[in-house]
C-alpha positions, -999 to 999 in steps of 0.1 A, spaced: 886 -590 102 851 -600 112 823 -579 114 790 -577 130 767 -551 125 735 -543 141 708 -516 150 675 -513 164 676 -540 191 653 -518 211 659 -540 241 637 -552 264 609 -538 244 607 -556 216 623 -582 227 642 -597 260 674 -604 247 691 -607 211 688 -638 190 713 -668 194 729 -667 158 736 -633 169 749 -640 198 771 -666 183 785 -640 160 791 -614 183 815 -640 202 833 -648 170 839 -616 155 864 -593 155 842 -560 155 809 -555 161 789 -522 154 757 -514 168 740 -483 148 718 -470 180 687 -480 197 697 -499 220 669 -487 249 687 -512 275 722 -501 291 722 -539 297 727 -547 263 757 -519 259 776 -537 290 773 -572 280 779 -562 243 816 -549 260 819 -576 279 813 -601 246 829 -587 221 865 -583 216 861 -548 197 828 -526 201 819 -497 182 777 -479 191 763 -449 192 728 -437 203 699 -434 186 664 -415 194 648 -440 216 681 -438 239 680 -426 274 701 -405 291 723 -431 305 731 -443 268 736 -408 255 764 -403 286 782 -435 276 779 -435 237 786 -408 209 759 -397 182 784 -401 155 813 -426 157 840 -421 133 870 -449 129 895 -472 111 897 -509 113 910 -531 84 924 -501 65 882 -489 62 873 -453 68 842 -458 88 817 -439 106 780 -450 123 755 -425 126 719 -439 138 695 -415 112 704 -402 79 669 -389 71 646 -403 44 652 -427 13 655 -403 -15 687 -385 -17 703 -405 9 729 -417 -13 743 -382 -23 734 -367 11 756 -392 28 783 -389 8 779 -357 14 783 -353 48 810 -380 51 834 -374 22 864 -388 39 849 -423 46 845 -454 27 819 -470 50 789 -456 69 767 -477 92 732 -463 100 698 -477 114 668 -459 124 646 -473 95 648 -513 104 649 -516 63 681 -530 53 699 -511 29 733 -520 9 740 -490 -18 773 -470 -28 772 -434 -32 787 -416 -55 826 -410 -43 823 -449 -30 812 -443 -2 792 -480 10 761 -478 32 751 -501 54 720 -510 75 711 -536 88 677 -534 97 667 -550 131 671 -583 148 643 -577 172 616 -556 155 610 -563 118 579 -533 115 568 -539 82 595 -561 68 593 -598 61 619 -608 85 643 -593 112 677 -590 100 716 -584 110 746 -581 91 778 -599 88 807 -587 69 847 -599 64 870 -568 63 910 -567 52 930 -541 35 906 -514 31 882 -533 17 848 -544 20 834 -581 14 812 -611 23 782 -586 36 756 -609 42 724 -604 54 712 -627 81 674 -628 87 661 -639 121 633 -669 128 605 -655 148 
């Protein structure tokens, strides 16, 4: 199963639509996860419309409108993987151990918030995931989604895919 994770798109302000490699990967994947801040219901709607399988929740800077149609936490299975997507998880230190924490019973948690990628396991196994932003890079060197293969419980291929200005 393919994967395409994303957060932060923060749609149309920092941007007016989503890059074209991500585009392209939404169409070819088999699951794509967007960890919040989305700021545009038009990006929710034509993310359902693109992608075969879609998985979001909100995020601070989302409306209303988002909050009605989207969870804050999204818990699921897909390839045998325990996930669950959660926009903030609070600050850098302790995050590992926090997380595991709070989601003992998964084996992969998606989060944004930060636009920082991140790619750590916490003790228990527990994998976290962010992606940082393919619209608004703050005070990193490039803005970034991520791509990842999943199959029988397991996690591989994470790749992290930074975006041209």
């Amino acid at each position: 199963m393919r994967l395409v994770i994303m957060a932060d798109t923060h749609l149309p302000k920092r941007a007016r639509d989503l890059p074209a490699p991500l585009w392209d990967a939404v169409d070819g994947a088999d699951l794509v996860i967007h960890a919040g801040d989305w700021v545009s219901v038009a990006l929710l709607d034509e993310l359902e419309r693109r992608s075969r399988r879609l998985v979001g929740v909100y995020g601070n800077n989302d409306g209303p409108e988002l909050r009605a149609r989207l969870p804050e936490i999204a818990r699921f299975e897909a390839a045998g993987l325990r996930i669950a997507v959660v926009h903030e998880t609070g600050p850098a230190g302790g995050r590992d151990r926090r997380c595991a924490a709070r989601f003992p019973d998964r084996d992969l948690l998606v989060f944004g918030h930060s636009h920082i990628p991140w790619d750590s396991t916490a003790p228990g196994g527990l994998r976290l995931l962010n992606p940082g932003s393919p619209t608004d890079r703050r005070r990193q060197p490039y803005a970034s989604y991520l791509t990842a293969d999943a199959d029988d419980g397991r996690l591989s291929a994470v790749t992290l895919h930074t975006v041209a200005r």
